[in-house]
C-alpha positions as CSV (number, residue, x, y, z in Angstrom):
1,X,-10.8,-4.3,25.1
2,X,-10.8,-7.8,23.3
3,X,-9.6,-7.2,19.1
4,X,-12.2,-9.7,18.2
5,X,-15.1,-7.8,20.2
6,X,-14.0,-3.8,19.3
7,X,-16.7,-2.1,17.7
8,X,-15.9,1.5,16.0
9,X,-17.7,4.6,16.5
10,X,-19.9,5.5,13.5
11,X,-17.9,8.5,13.6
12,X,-15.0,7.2,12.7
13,X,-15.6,4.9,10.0
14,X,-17.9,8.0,8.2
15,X,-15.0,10.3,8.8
16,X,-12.6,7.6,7.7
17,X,-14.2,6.5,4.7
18,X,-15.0,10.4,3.4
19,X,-11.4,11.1,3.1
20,X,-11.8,8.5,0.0
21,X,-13.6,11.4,-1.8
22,X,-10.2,12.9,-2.1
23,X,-8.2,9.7,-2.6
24,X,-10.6,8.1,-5.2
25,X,-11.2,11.5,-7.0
26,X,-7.3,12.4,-7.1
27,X,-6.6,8.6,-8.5
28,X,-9.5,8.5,-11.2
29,X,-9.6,11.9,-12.9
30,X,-5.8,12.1,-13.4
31,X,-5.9,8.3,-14.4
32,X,-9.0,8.7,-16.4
33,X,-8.3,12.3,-18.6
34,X,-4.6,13.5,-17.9
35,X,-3.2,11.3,-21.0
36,X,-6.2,12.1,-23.7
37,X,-5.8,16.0,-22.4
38,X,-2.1,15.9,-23.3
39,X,-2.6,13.9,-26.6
40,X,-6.0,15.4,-27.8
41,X,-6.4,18.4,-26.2
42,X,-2.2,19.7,-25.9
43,X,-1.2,17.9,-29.3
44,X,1.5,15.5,-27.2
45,X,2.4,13.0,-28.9
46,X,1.6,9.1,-26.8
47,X,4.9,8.3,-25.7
48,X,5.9,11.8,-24.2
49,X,2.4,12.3,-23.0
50,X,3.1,8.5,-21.1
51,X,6.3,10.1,-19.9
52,X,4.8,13.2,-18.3
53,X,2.3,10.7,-16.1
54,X,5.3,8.7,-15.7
55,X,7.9,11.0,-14.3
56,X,5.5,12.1,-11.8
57,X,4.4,9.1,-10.5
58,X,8.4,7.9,-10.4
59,X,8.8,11.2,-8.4
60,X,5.6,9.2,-5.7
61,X,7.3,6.4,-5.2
62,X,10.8,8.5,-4.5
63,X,9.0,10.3,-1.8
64,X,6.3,8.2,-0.3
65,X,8.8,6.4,1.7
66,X,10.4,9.5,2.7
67,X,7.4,11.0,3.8
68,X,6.2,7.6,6.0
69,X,9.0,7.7,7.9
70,X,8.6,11.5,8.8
71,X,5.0,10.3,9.3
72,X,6.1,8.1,12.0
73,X,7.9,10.4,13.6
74,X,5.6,13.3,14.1
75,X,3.4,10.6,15.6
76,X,6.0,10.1,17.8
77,X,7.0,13.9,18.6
78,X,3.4,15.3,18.5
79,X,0.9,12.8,19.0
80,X,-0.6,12.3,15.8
81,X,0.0,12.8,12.1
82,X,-2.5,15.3,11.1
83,X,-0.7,18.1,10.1
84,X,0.9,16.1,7.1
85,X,-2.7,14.9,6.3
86,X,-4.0,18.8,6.7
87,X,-1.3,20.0,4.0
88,X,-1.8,17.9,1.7
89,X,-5.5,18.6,1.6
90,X,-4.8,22.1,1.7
91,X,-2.3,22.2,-1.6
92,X,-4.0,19.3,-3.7
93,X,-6.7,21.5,-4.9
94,X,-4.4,24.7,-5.9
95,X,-1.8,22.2,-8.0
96,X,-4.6,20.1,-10.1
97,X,-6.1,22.6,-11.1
98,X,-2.7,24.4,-12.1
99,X,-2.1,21.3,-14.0
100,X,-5.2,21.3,-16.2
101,X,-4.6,25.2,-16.6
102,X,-2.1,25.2,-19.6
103,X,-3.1,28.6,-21.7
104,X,-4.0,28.2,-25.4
105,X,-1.0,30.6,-26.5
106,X,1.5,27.5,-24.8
107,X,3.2,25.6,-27.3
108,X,3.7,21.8,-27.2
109,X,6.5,21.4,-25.2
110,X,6.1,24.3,-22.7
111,X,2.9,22.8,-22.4
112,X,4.5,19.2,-21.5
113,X,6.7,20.9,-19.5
114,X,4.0,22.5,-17.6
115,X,1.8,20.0,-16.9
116,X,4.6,18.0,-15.7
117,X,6.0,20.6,-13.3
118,X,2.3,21.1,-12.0
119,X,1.4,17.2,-11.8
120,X,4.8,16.9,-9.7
121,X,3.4,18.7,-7.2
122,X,0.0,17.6,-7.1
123,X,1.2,14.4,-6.5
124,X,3.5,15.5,-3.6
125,X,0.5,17.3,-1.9
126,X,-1.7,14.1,-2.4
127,X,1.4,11.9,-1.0
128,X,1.3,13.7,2.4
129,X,-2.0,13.1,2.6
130,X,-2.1,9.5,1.7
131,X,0.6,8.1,3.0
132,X,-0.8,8.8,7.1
133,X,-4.1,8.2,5.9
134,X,-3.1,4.6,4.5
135,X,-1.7,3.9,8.1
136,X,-4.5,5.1,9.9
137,X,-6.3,1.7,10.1
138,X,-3.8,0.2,11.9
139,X,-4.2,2.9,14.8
140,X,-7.7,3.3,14.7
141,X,-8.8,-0.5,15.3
142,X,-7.1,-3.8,16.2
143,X,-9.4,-6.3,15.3
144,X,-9.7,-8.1,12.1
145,X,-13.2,-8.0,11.4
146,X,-13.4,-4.1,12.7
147,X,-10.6,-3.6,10.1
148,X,-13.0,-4.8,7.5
149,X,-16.1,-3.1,8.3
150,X,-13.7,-0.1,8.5
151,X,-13.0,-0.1,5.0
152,X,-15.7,-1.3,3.3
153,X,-17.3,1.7,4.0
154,X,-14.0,3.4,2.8
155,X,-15.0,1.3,-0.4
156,X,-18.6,2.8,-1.0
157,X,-17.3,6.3,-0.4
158,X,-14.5,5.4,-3.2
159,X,-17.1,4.1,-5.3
160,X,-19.3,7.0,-5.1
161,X,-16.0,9.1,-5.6
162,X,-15.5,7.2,-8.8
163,X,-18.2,7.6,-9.6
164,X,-18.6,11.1,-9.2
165,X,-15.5,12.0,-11.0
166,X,-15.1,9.6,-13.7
167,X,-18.9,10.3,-14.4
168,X,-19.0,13.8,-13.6
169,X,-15.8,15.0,-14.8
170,X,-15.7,14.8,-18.5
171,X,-19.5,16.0,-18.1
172,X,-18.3,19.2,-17.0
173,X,-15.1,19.4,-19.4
174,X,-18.2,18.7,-22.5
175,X,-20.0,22.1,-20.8
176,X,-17.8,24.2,-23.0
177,X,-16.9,24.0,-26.9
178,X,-13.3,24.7,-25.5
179,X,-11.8,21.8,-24.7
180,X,-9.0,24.0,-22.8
181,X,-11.5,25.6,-20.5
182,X,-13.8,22.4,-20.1
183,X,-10.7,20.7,-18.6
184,X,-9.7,24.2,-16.4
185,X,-14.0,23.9,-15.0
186,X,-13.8,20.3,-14.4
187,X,-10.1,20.8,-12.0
188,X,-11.7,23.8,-10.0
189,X,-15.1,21.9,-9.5
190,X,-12.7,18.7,-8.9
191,X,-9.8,20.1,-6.7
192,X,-12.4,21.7,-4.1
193,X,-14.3,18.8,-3.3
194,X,-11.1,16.6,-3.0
195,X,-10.0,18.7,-0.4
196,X,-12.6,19.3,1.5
197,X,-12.7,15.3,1.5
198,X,-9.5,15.1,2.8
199,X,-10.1,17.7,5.8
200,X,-13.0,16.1,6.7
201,X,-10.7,12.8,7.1
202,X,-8.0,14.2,8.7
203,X,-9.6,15.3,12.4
204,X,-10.3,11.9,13.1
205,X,-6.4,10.8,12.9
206,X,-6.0,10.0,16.7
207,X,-4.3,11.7,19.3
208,X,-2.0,10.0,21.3
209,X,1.0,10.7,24.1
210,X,3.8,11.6,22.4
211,X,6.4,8.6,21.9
212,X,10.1,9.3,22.9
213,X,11.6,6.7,20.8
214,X,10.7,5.9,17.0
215,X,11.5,1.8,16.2
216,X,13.6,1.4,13.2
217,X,15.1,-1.9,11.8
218,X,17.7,-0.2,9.7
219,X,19.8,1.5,12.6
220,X,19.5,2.0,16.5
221,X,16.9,3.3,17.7
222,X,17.1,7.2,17.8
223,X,15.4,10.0,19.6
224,X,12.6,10.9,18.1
225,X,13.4,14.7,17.5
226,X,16.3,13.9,15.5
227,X,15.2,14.5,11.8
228,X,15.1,11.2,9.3
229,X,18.1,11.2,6.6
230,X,16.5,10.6,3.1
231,X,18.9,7.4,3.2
232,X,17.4,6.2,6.6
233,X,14.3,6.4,5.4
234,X,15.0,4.1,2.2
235,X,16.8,2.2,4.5
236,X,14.0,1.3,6.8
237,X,11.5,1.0,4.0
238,X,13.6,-2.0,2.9
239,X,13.9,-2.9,6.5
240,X,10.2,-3.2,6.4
241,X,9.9,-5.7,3.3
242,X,12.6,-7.4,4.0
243,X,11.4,-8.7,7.5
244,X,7.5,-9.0,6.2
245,X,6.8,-11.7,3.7
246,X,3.2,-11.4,4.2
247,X,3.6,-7.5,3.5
248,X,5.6,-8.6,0.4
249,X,2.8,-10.9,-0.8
250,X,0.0,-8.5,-0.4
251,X,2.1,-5.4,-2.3
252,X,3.0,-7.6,-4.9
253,X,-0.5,-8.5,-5.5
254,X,-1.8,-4.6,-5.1
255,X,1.2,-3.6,-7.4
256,X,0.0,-5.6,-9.9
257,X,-4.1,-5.7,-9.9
258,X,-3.4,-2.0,-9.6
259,X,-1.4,-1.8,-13.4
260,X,-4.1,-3.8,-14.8
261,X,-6.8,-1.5,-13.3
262,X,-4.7,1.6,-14.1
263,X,-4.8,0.8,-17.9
264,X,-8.2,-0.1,-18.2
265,X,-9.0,3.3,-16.6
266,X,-6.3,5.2,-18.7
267,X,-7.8,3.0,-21.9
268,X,-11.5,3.8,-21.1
269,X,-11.9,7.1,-23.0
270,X,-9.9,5.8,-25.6
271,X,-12.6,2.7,-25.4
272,X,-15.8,5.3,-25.7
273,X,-14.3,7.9,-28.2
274,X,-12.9,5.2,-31.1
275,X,-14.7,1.8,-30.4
276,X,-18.1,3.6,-29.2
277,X,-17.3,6.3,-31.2
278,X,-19.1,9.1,-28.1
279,X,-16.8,10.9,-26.1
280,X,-19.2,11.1,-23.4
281,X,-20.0,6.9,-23.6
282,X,-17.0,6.8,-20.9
283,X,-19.9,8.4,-18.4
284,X,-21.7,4.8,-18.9
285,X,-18.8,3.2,-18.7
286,X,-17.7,4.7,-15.1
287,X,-21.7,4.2,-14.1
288,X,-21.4,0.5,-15.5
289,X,-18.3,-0.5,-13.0
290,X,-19.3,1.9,-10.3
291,X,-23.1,0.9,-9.3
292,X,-22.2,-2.9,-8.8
293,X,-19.4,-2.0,-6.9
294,X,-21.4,0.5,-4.6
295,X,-23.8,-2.3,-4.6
296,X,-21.8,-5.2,-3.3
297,X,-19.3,-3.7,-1.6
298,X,-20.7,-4.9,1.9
299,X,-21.7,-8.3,0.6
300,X,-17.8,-8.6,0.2
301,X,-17.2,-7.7,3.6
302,X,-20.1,-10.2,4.7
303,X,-18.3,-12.4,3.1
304,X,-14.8,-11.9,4.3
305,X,-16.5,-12.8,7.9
306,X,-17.3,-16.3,6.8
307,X,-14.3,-17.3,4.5
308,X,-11.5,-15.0,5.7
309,X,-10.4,-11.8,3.5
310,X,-7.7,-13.7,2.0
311,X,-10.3,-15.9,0.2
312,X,-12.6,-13.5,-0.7
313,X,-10.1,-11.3,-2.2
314,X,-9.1,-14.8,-4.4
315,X,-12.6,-14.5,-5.4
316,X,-12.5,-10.7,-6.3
317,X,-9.6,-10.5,-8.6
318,X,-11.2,-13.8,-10.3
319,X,-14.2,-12.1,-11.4
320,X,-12.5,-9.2,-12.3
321,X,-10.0,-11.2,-14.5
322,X,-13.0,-12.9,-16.6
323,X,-14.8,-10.1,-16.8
324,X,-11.7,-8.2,-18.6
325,X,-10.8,-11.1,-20.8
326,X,-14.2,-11.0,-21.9
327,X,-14.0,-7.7,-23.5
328,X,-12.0,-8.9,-26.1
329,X,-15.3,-9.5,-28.2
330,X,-15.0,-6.1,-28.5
331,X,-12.1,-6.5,-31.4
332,X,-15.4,-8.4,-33.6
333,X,-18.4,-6.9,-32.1
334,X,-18.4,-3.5,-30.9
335,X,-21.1,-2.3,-29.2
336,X,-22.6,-1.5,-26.2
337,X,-22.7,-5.0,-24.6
338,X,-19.4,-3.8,-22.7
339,X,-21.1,-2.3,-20.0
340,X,-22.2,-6.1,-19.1
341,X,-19.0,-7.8,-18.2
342,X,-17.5,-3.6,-17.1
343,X,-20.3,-3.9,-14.5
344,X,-18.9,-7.7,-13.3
345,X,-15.3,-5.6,-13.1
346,X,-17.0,-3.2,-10.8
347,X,-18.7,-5.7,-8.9
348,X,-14.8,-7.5,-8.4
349,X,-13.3,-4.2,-8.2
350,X,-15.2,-3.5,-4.4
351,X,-13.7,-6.7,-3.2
352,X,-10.5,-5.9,-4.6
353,X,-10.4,-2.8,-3.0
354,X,-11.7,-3.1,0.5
355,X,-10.1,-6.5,1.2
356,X,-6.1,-6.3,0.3
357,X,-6.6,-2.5,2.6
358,X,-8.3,-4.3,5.1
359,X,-5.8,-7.1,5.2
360,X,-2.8,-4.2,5.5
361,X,-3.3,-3.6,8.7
362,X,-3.3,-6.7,10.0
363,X,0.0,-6.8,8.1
364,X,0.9,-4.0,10.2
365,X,0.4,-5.8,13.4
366,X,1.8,-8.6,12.7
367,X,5.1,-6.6,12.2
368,X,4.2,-4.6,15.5
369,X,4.2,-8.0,17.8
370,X,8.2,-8.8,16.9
371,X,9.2,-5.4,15.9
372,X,7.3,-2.8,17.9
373,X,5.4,-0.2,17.4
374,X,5.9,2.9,15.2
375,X,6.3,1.9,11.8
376,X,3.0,2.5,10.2
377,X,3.8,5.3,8.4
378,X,6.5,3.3,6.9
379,X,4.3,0.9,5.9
380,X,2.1,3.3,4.2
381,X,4.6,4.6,2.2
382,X,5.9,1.7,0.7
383,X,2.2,0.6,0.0
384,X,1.2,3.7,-1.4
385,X,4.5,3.9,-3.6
386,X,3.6,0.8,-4.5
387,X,0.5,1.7,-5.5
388,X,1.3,4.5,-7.3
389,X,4.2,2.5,-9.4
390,X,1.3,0.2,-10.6
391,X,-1.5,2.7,-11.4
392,X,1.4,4.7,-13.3
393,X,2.8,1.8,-15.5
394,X,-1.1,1.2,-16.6
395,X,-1.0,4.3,-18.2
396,X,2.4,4.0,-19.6
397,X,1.7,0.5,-20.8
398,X,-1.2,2.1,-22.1
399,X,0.7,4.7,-24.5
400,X,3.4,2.1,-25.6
401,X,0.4,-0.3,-27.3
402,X,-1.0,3.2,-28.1
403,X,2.4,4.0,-30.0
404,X,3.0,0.9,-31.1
405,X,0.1,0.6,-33.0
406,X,0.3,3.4,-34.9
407,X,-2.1,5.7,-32.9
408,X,-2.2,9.6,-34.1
409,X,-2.2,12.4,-31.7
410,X,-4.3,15.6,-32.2
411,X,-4.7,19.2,-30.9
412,X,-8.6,20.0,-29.9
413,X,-11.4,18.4,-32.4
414,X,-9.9,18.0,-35.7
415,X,-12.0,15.0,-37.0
416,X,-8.6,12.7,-37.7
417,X,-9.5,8.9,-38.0
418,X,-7.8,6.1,-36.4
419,X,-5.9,3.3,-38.3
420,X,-8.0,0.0,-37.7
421,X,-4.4,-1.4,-36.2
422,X,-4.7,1.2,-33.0
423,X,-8.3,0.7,-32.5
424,X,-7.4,-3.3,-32.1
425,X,-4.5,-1.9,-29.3
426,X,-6.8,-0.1,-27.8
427,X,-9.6,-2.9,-27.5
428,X,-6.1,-5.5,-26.2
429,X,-5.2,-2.9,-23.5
430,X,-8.5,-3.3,-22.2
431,X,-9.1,-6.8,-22.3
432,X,-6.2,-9.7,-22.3
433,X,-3.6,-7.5,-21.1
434,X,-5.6,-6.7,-17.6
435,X,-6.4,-10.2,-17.7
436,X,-3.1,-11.7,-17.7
437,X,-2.1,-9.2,-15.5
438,X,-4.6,-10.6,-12.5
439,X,-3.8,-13.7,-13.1
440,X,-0.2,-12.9,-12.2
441,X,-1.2,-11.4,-9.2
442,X,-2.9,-14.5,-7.4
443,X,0.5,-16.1,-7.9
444,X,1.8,-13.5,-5.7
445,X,-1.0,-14.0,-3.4
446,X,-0.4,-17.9,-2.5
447,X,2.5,-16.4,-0.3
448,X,0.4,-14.5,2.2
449,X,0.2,-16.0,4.9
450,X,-2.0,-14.6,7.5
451,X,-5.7,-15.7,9.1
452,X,-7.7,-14.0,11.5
453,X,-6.2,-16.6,14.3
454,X,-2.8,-15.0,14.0
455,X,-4.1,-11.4,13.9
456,X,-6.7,-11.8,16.7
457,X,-4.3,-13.3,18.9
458,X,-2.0,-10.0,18.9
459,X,-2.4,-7.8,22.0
460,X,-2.4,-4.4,20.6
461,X,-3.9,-1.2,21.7
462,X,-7.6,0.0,22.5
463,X,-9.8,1.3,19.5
464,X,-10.0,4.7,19.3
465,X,-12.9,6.9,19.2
């Protein structure tokens, strides 16, 4: 079948795009709560409680390559990479809600300690689901506009996901006067329906002959039952950046939109409890950015088919840039105008989602035509490792302004008050620090270099039902 005339089963993309109920939910509760629970809730103070996020994110990106390569080969030895996709579903839930289980009689560092141990593994379960899952697109469609429609629809799940935990998460934690066992309800309610998300997702991972050989780049090729050194794997991660520079583009780009979106979502209880002055403000705040996006996410896609993804995605991280610089006003004129230019983030944020993951794959076969095939879940890791190292550095970015401007860390509701100098960090973090950050990233975007001539022009295989 012609790339340029596929046309995926409804199946598939609905299957597919599920699995983001998982991904988004896993990314935005942990992003949104895990740094006020460990400085409001656990008494951490900001710089260790930046550290726990930070050591298990640093432990992502040590093992997402790892885990891509061993992707690739149990395509190659079984067929398919569901069973690392069906794991990680199956352990998510039991480790997050382990790591918002921290007893009351724990004192602050056990507690810091525990969260981190429990985190750890939460994000190793969510790594071996994310990492095949990230490849999938590559294998499930060749053609560019396909790869589009494929995940925009990924992109309105994700947006109802964010929705649905940003929003419905600290709603839950508010249903009991102890803030302890409001966070321990939110993780059980949370943790079940991010796996079953990601179950759902993973039967549609396709089934294939099994491969004899696995391509690397960093040695010669080796049989495919023969079990990937840690150092191989590294090895051929760099292999796959080295040889890419349209895949080096597009990271850098993700890598960096993704730290200015990660500290906006890290700052925005910090934004509803001290410059809104209502915890539960950051539930308008989450339906602000979320119902644009929802709303436009296929009018990004529409538009990718008559000016390319490349351009749109320009476009995207534009808006999303003003819109953050624009909060800024909130250092003279707090209030609840916010939510205006938040909902012109959320309206960028669907294009700046759907259209750098829609453009991955292409990256993907682009590699394929000179290198061969088999390195997806290489790809993936890097990408997600990537991903993670930006999302993570938001939040820690967020707790050195945090620190450096003198905010104070509590235990439970003690009715402290904020110096006037962290409120103004706090607004900063939210506003022209994002928005110098996006700018920075559509310098790393002038070097991709790909159009949907040189992708549609690649023979690759059928679509997969």
């Amino acid at each position: 079948m012609d790339a340029t005339t596929q046309t995926l089963p409804r199946r598939t993309i609905a299957a597919y795009a599920i699995g983001s109920l998982g991904t988004g939910g896993f990314a935005t509760l942990p992003g949104l709560v895990l740094v006020y629970y460990l400085t409001d809730t656990l008494g951490i103070a900001a710089l260790a409680a930046g550290l726990v996020v930070t050591v298990a994110k640093i432990w992502d990106v040590v093992i997402d390559p790892v885990i891509g390569s061993l992707s690739d080969r149990s395509l190659a030895v079984t067929g398919s990479r569901r069973r690392f996709m069906r794991l990680g579903a199956m352990l998510l839930p039991i480790f997050f809600i382990l790591t918002f289980a921290v007893p009351a009689a724990v004192d602050t560092v056990p507690a810091a300690v525990w969260v981190t141990l429990a985190f750890l593994l939460c994000a190793t379960a969510f790594s071996l689901f994310q990492v095949p899952y990230i490849a999938l697109p590559a294998e499930l469609t060749s053609g560019y506009d396909d790869r589009t429609r494929l995940l925009t629809w990924r992109v309105v799940v994700l947006a109802l996901a964010i929705l649905l935990f940003g929003a419905g998460g600290p709603l839950l934690r508010s249903l009991s006067a102890d803030p302890r066992l409001g966070y321990l309800l939110m993780a059980v309610a949370a943790g079940i329906v991010i796996g079953v998300g990601m179950l759902v997702s993973s039967t549609i991972a396709p089934r294939t002959r099994a491969r004899t050989r696995v391509r690397t780049d960093a040695a010669p090729r080796a049989s495919a039952t023969t079990a990937a050194s840690i150092g191989q794997s590294y090895r051929s991660s760099v292999a796959v950046l080295r040889r890419s520079p349209p895949f080096r583009a597009l990271l850098a780009t993700f890598v960096l939109q993704g730290l200015a979106t990660g500290l906006m979502l890290a700052g925005a209880q910090y934004i509803a409890t001290w410059v809104l002055h209502s915890e539960d403000a950051v539930t308008f705040l989450f339906v602000a950015l979320i119902a644009p996006a929802l709303l436009l996410a296929p009018a990004w896609g529409r538009l990718a088919n008559r000016i390319g993804k490349e351009r749109a995605f320009v476009w995207a991280s534009l808006l999303f840039a003003l819109a953050a610089l624009a909060m800024v006003g909130q250092l003279w004129a707090p209030g609840e105008w916010v939510y205006l230019p938040v909902a012109l983030a959320g309206a960028a944020y669907a294009g700046m989602q759907s259209l750098p993951m829609a453009m991955l794959p292409d990256v993907i076969s682009h590699d394929a035509k000179t290198h061969g095939e088999g390195s997806a879940g290489l790809f993936g890791g890097v990408w997600t490792a990537g991903e993670t190292t930006g999302m993570a550095l938001g939040a820690t970015v967020l707790t050195l302004v945090l620190s450096a401007s003198g905010y104070i860390a509590s235990v439970g509701n003690t009715g402290i008050m904020q110096p006037d100098s962290a409120v103004a960090g706090i607004v900063l973090s939210f506003s022209i620090v994002p928005a110098a950050i996006m700018v920075a990233s559509l310098l790393t975007l002038t070097r991709y270099g790909l159009r949907k001539a040189d992708v549609d022009s690649i023979p690759t295989a059928k679509a997969h039902s």
